[in-house]
VOGU-3710 file (C-alpha; in Angstrom, 3 decimals, decimal comma):
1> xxxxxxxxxx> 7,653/11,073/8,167  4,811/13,493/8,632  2,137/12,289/10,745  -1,330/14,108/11,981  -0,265/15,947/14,807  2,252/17,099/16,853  1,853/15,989/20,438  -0,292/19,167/21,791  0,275/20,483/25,464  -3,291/20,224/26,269
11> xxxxxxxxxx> -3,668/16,555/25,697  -2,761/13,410/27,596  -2,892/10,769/25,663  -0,153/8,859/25,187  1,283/9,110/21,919  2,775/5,979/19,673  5,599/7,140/17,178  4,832/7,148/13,690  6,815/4,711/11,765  5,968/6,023/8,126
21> xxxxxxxxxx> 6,002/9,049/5,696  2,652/11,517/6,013  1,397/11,057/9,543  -0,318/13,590/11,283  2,253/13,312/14,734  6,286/14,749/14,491  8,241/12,927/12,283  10,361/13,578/9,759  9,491/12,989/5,322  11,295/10,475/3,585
31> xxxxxxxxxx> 10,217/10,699/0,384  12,841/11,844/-2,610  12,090/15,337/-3,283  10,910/16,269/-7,081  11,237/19,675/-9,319  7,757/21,094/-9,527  5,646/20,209/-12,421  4,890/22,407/-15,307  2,641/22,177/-18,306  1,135/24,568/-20,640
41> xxxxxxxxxx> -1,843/26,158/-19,146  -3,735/26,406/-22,825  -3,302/22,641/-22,955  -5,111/21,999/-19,297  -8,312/19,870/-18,905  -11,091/22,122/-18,440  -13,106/21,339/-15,518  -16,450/20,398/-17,101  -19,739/20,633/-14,792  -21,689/17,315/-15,354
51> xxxxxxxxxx> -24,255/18,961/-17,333  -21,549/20,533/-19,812  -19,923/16,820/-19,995  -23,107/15,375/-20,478  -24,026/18,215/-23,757  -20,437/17,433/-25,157  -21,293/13,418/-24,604  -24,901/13,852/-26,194  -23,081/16,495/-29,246  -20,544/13,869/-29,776
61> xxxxxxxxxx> -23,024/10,913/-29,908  -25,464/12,911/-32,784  -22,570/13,378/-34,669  -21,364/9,612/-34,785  -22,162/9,021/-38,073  -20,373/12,098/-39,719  -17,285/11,546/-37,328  -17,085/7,933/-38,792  -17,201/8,707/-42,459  -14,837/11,656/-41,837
71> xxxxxxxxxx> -12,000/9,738/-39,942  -11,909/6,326/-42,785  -14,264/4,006/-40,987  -15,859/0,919/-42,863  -19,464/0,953/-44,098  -20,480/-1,883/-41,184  -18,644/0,528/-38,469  -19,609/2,464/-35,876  -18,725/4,747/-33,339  -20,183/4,711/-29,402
81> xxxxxxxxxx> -19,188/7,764/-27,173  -17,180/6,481/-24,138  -16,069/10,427/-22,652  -15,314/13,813/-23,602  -12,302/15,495/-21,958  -12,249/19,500/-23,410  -8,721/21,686/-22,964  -8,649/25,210/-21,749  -7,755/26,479/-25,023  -11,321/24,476/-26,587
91> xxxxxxxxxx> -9,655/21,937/-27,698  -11,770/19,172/-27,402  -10,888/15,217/-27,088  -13,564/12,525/-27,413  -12,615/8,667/-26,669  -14,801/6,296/-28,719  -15,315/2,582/-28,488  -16,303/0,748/-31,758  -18,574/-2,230/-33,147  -18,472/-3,655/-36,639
101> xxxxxxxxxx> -21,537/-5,549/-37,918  -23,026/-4,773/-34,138  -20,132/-6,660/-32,257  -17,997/-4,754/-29,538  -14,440/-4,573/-31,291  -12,217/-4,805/-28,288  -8,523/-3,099/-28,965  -10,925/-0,599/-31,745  -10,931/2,465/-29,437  -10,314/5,892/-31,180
111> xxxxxxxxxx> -9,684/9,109/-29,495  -10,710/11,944/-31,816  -8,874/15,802/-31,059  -10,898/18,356/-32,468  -9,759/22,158/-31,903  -12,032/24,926/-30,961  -13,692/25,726/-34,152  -14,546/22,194/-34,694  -12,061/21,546/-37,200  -10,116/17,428/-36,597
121> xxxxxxxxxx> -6,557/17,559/-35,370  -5,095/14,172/-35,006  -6,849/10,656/-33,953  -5,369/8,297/-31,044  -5,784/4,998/-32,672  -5,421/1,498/-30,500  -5,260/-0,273/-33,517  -4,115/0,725/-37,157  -5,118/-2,684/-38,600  -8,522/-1,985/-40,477
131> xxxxxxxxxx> -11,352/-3,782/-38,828  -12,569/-6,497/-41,122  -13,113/-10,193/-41,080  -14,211/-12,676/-43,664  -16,824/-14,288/-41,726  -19,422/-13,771/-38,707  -20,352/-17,233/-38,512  -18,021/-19,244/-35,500  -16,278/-22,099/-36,207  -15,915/-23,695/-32,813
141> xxxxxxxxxx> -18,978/-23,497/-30,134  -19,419/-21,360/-27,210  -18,798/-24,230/-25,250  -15,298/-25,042/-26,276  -14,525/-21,365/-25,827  -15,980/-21,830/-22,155  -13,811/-24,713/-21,601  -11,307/-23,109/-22,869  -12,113/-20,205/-19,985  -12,908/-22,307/-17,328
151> xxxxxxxxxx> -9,190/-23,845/-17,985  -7,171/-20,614/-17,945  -9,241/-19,488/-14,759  -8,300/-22,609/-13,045  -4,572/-21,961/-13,174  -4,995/-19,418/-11,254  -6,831/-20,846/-8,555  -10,438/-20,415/-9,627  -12,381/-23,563/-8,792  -15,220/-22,390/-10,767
161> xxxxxxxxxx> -17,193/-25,437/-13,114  -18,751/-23,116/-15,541  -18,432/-18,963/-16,673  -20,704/-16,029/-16,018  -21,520/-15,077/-19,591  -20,031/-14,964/-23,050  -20,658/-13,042/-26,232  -19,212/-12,856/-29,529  -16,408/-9,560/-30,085  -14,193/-8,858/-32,737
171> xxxxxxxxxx> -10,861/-9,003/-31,277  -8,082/-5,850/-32,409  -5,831/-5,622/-29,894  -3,140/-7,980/-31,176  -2,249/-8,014/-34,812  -5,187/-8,549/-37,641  -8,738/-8,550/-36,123  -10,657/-11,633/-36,095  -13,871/-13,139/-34,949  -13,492/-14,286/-30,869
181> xxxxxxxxxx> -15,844/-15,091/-27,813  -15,035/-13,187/-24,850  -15,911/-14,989/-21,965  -15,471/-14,290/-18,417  -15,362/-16,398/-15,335  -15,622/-15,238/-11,684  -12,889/-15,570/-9,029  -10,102/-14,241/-7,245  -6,380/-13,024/-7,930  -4,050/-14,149/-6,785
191> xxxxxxxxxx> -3,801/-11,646/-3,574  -7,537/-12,520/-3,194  -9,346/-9,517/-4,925  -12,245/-10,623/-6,293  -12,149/-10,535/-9,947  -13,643/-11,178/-13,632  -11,355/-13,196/-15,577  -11,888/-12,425/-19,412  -10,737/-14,995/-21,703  -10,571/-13,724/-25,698
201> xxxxxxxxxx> -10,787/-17,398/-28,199  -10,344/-17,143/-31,412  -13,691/-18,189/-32,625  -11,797/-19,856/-36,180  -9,565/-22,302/-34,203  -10,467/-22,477/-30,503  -6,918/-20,754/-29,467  -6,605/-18,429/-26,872  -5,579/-15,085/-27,843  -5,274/-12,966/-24,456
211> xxxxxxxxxx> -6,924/-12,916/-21,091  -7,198/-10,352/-18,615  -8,321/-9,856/-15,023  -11,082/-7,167/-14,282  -13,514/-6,806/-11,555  -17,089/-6,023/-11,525  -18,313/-2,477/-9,736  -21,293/-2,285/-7,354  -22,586/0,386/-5,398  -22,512/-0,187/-1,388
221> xxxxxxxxxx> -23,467/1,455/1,588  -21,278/2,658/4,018  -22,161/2,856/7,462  -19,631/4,933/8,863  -19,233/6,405/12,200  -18,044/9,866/11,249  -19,915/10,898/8,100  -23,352/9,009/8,062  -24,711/6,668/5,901  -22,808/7,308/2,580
231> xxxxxxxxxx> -22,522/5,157/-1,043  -19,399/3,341/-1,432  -18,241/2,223/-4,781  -17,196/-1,771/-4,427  -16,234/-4,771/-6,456  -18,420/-7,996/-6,802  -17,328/-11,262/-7,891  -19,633/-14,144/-7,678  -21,685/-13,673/-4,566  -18,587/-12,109/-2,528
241> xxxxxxxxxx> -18,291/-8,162/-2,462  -15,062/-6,440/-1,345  -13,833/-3,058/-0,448  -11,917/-2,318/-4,111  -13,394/0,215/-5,989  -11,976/-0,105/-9,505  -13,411/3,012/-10,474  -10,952/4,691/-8,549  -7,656/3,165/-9,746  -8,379/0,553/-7,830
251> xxxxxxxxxx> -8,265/1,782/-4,216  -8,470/-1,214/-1,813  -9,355/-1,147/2,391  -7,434/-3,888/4,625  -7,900/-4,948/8,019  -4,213/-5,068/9,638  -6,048/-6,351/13,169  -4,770/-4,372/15,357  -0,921/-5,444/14,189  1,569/-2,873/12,998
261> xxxxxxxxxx> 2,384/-4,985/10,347  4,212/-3,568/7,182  2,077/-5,447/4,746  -1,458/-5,039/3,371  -3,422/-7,543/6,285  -6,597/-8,850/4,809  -8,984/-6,878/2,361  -12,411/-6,535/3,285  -15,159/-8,862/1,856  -18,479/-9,305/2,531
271> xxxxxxxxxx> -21,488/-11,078/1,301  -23,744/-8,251/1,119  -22,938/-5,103/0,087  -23,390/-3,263/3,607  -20,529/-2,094/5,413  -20,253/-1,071/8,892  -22,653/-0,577/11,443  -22,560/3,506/12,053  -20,976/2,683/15,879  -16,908/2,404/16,516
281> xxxxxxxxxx> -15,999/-1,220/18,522  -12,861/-2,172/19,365  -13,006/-5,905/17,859  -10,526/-6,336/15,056  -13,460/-7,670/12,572  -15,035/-3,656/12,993  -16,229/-2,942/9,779  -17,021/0,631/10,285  -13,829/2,193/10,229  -12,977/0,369/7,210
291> xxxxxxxxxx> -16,011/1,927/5,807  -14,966/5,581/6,489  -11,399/4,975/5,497  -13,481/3,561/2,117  -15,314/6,804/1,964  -12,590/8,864/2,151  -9,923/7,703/-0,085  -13,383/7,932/-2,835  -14,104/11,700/-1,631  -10,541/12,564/-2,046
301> xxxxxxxxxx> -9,927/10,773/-5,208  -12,835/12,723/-6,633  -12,115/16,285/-5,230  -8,415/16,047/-6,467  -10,024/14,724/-9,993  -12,864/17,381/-10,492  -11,232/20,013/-8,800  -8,034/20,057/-10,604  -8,195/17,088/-13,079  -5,708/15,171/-11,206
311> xxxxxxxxxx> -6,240/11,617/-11,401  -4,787/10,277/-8,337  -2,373/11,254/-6,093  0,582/11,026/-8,880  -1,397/11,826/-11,262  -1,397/8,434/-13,014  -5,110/6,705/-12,753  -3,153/4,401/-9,889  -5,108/3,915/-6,918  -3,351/3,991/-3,026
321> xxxxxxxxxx> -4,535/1,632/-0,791  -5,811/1,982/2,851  -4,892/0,011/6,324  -7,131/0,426/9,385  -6,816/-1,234/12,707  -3,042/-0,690/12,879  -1,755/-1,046/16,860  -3,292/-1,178/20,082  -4,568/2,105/20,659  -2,366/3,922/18,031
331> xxxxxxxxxx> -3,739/7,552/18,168  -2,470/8,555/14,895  -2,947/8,367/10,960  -0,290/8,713/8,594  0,616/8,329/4,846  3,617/6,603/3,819  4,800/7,604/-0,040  6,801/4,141/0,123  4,257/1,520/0,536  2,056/4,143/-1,317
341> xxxxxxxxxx> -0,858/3,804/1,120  -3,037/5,107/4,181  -2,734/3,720/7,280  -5,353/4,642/10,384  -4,865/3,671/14,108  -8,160/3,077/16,110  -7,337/5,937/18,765  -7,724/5,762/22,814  -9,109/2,176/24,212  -9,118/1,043/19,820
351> xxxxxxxxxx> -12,608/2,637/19,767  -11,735/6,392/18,318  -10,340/5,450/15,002  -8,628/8,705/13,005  -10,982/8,038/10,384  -12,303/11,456/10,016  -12,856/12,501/6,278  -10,585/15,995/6,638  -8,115/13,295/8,320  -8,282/11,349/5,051
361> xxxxxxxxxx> -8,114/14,281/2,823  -4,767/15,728/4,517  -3,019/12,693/5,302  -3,380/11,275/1,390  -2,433/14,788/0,130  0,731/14,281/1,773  1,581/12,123/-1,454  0,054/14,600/-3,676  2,837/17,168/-1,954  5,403/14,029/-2,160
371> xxxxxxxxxx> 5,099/13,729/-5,703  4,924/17,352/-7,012  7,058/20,015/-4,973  7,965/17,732/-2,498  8,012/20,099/0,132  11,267/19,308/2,996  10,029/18,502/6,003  11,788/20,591/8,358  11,561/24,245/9,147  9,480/26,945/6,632
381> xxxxxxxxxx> 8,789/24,246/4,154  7,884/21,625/6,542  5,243/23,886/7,415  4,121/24,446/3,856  4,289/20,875/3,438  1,471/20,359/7,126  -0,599/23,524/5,740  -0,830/21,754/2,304  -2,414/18,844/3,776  -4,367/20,795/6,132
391> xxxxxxxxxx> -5,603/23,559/3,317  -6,583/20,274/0,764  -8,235/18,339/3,454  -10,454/21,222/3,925  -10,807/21,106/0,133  -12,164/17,398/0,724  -14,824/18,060/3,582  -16,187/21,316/1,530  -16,523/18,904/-1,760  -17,680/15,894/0,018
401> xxxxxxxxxx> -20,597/18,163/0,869  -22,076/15,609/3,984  -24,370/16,392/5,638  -22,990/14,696/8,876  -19,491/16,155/8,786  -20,164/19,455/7,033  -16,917/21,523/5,513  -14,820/23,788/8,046  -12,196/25,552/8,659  -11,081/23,224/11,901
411> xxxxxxxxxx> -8,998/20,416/11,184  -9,649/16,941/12,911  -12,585/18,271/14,425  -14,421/15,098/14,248  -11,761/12,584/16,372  -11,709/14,771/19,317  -7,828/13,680/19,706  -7,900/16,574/22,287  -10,330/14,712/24,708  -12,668/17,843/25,032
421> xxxxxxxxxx> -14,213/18,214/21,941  -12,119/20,691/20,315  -9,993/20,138/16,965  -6,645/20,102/16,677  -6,286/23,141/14,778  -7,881/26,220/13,723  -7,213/27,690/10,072  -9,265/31,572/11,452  -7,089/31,599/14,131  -4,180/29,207/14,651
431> xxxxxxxxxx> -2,984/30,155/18,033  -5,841/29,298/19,309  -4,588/25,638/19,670  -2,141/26,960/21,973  0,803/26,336/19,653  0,147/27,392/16,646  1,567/30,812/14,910  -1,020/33,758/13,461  2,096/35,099/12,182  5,182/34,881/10,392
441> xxxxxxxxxx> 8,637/35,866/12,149  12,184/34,630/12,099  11,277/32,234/15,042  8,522/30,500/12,890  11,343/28,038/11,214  12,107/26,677/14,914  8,895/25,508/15,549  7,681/21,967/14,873  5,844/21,857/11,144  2,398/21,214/12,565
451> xxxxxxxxxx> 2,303/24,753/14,142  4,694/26,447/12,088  1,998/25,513/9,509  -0,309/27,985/11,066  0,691/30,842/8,516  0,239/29,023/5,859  -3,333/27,834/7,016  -3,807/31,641/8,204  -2,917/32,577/4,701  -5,507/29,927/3,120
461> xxxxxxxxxx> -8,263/31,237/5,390  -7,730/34,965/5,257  -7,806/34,744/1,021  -10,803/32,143/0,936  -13,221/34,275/3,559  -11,480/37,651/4,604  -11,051/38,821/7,829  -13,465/39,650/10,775  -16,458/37,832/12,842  -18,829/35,600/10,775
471> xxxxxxxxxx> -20,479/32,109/10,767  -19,845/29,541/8,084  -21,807/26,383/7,650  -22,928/27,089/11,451  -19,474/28,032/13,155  -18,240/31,029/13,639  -14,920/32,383/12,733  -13,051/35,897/13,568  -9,649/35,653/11,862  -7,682/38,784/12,726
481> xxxxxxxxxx> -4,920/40,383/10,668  -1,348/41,597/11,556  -1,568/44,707/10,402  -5,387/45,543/11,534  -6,399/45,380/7,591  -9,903/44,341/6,692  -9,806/41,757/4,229  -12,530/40,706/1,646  -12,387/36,880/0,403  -12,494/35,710/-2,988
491> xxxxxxxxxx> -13,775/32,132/-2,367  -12,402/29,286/-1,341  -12,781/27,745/-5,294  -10,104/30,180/-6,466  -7,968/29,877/-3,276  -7,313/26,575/-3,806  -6,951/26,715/-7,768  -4,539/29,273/-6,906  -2,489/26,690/-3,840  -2,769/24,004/-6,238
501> xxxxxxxxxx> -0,893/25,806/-8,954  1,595/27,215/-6,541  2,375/23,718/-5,629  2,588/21,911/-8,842  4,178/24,735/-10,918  6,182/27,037/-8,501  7,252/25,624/-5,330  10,456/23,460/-5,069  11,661/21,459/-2,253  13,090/24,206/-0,432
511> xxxxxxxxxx> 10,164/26,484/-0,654  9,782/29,173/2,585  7,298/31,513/3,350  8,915/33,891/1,554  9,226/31,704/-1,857  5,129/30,548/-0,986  4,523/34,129/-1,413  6,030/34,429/-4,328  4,650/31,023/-6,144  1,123/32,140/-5,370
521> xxxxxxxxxx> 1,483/35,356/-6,721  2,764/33,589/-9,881  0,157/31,362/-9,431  -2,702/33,699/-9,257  -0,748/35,941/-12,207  -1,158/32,669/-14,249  -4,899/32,246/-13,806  -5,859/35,792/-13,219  -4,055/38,248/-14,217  -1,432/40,379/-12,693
531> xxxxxxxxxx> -3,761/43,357/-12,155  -6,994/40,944/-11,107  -8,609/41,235/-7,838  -7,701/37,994/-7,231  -3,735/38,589/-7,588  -4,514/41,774/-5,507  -6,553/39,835/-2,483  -3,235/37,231/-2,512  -0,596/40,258/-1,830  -2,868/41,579/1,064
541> xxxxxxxxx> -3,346/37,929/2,512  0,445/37,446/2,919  0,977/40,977/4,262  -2,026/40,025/6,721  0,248/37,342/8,467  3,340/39,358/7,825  4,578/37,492/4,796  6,243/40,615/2,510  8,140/40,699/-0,205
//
């Protein structure tokens, strides 16, 4: 288990023990350790600015047309642009959805791979059934396909008396394509998400051919008390909004009231779409915590996605899920890779929640390190696995780009865990939490992982911003070196393409300082070049905190 923070000298708060994997206090990681990913570096999603996404979506869309007669389709076909994903090599992938006669074909999606020079590779086909049907004139009414609805919704506990819409469709996604309705009928599922059940009738005999549950995204507000007022992506169903944004794999906030239960508690739902009030409370109906936990697991989600293409934190569209409330004064956060979800105590008297968005960001990359190198954690690599978290937190608060809680180099700067306004740690300058090490030496493995992290973090800094005296978004750093070099930055953007790498590609379970050094070198080889500044700046950073070869 791995929680926020170790218990620091200075402080004197009395600290709970964590009781799950990815916390920021002293506990030990659970989680099975995995062999490093690899994948052909050619083969990589690109990422794509939203302007270049936007010229490949508008490209794609002029060329509909020509795309449909060259890949088979029927004369009363056509092809809408759903997105563009492009390779590192050019290669170029663009998912369509399809209508026939001007009706949606649901199960008709295509995915198109076209290399570099424009030429067509291959097409990902949901359906190989050609998409025709003798007639577009129903032979049972909306209404009976509504009933129909309304029936299969009821089953599972809907107590709705009529649906939200309907339309006609051409249904592909089981066997020969026919003419359906697709109607949907508000509710809940069964562990009370709001939800959109779609019911597909065949629109020949009145059967039932598939249903599925979905849920409707809205755009909220977030009141938080850390990072402003801030949109948060939400679900609506009916007249009843909830804290489940499906845009994000489904990513849901829960209210464990101040239990330390080991289940979910109750999701948030509202019926506006307003969340929190900007001010911590210690009542277990607070919204506002809920709302910053919200905004975080979004901010993270996206930074890991945009950053490095990751979707996720195993890299599978799935969403985690987020607890606040948890215990009476718990002054801790903590990820657990078993229940796969983030869990936030409400700090000293339950009105300092650990809600922070660099809190977020490290404890949910926890499970990024979890299911990649899955770093031991205990000794060297235990600190690897704390500066990780710390180094891709970071990553969030830059990306999030808020203007209440601007990016740093100080992590938890926001909770005040220390009681006088200082963060727990300092990535310029780690000793100056008292604990922390500058500098590798043998004695490093012997310290606990949240300050044997410090050369790690040291590491991150020194290669982002160099060494020296300066002021960054309005603090002021002066990271020394251990060898008195002067040290020139190549940007924080590259650092962390280069960490990420490292991670994914080159560290194993075991990984020291020693083996860090040499997966980031590998790393930045990769993407660089072994005779690049950037490879060059990496040596010097390790031989900065005494990391050689």
């Amino acid at each position: 288990m791995s929680p926020l923070y170790a218990r620091h000298k200075r402080t004197t708060l009395a600290i709970a023990t964590a009781v799950a994997a990815g916390a920021l206090l002293t506990t030990g990681l659970t989680s099975t350790a995995t062999a490093a990913a690899k994948a052909p570096l050619a083969g990589a999603p690109t990422l794509l600015s939203n302007s270049a996404r936007t010229a490949l979506i508008h490209k794609a869309q002029a060329d509909v047309t020509e795309t449909a007669q060259q890949i088979g389709l029927g004369a009363k076909e056509k092809l809408v642009v759903k997105d563009v994903v492009k390779d590192v090599d050019g290669t170029v992938h663009t998912r369509y959805e399809r209508t026939y006669a001007g009706l949606p074909v649901l199960g008709g999606d295509i995915v198109v791979h076209t290399s570099k020079a424009g030429r067509t590779e291959g097409i990902t086909k949901a359906t190989k059934a050609a998409i025709k049907v003798a007639s577009l004139k129903p032979q049972v009414t909306a209404a009976k396909a509504e009933k129909t609805a309304l029936s299969a919704a009821k089953t599972l506990g809907s107590t709705k008396s009529a649906a939200d819409g309907a339309r006609k469709v051409i249904w592909a996604g089981s066997g020969k394509p026919v003419l359906a309705y697709e109607t949907v009928v508000g509710g809940f599922q069964d562990d009370g998400t709001p939800n959109k059940l779609h019911v597909i009738t065949d629109a020949a005999t009145g059967k039932k051919l598939f249903s599925y549950q979905g849920i409707e995204n809205a755009t909220g507000t977030g009141k938080t008390l850390y990072s402003g007022t801030v949109s948060l992506t939400t679900t609506l169903s009916g007249s009843t909004y909830s804290l489940t944004d499906a845009s994000r794999g489904g990513h849901k906030t829960y209210n464990l009231k101040h239990t330390t239960s080991s289940g979910t508690g109750t999701l948030f739902t509202n019926t506006t779409n307003t969340w929190g009030t900007g001010a911590a409370s210690s009542s277990t109906t607070d919204v506002t915590a809920a709302a910053d936990a919200a905004y975080g697991a979004q901010e993270t989600w996206d930074f890991y996605k945009n950053t490095f293409g990751r979707s996720g934190i195993k890299n599978d569209g799935v969403g985690a899920y987020s607890r606040v409330h948890y215990g009476s004064s718990y002054v801790n956060a903590f990820w657990d890779d078993d229940c796969f979800c983030m869990t936030y105590g409400d700090g000293d008297s339950n009105t300092h929640p650990l809600t922070s968005l660099d809190v977020a960001g490290h404890e949910m990359s926890h499970g990024v390190t979890a299911n990649t190198a899955g770093l031991n954690y205990s000794g060297e690599s235990g600190g690897l696995n704390e500066a990780t978290s710390d180094i891709f937190g970071t990553g969030v608060e830059f990306y999030a780009a808020n203007s209440s809680d601007v990016g740093d180099y100080l992590i938890g700067e926001k909770i005040n865990i220390n009681g006088d306004g200082t963060p727990l740690r300092y990535m310029d300058q780690p000793s100056k939490d008292g604990s922390s090490a500058n500098y590798w030496s043998s004695s490093v493995k012997n310290l606990d992982v949240h300050y044997s992290s410090g050369v790690a973090n040291h590491f991150f800094y020194l290669l982002s911003e160099g060494s020296g005296a300066k002021t960054i978004n309005g603090v002021s750093y002066n990271s020394p070196t251990y060898n008195s070099s002067t040290l020139t930055g190549i940007g924080r953007d590259k650092a962390l393409q280069i960490w990420y790498k490292a991670l994914t590609e080159y560290f194993t379970s075991t990984t020291n300082y020693s083996g860090a050094r040499a997966g980031t070198l590998s790393a930045a080889s990769a993407l660089y070049g072994s005779s690049s500044t950037e490879y060059a700046a990496v040596k010097a950073a390790w031989t900065a905190v005494n990391v050689t070869s």
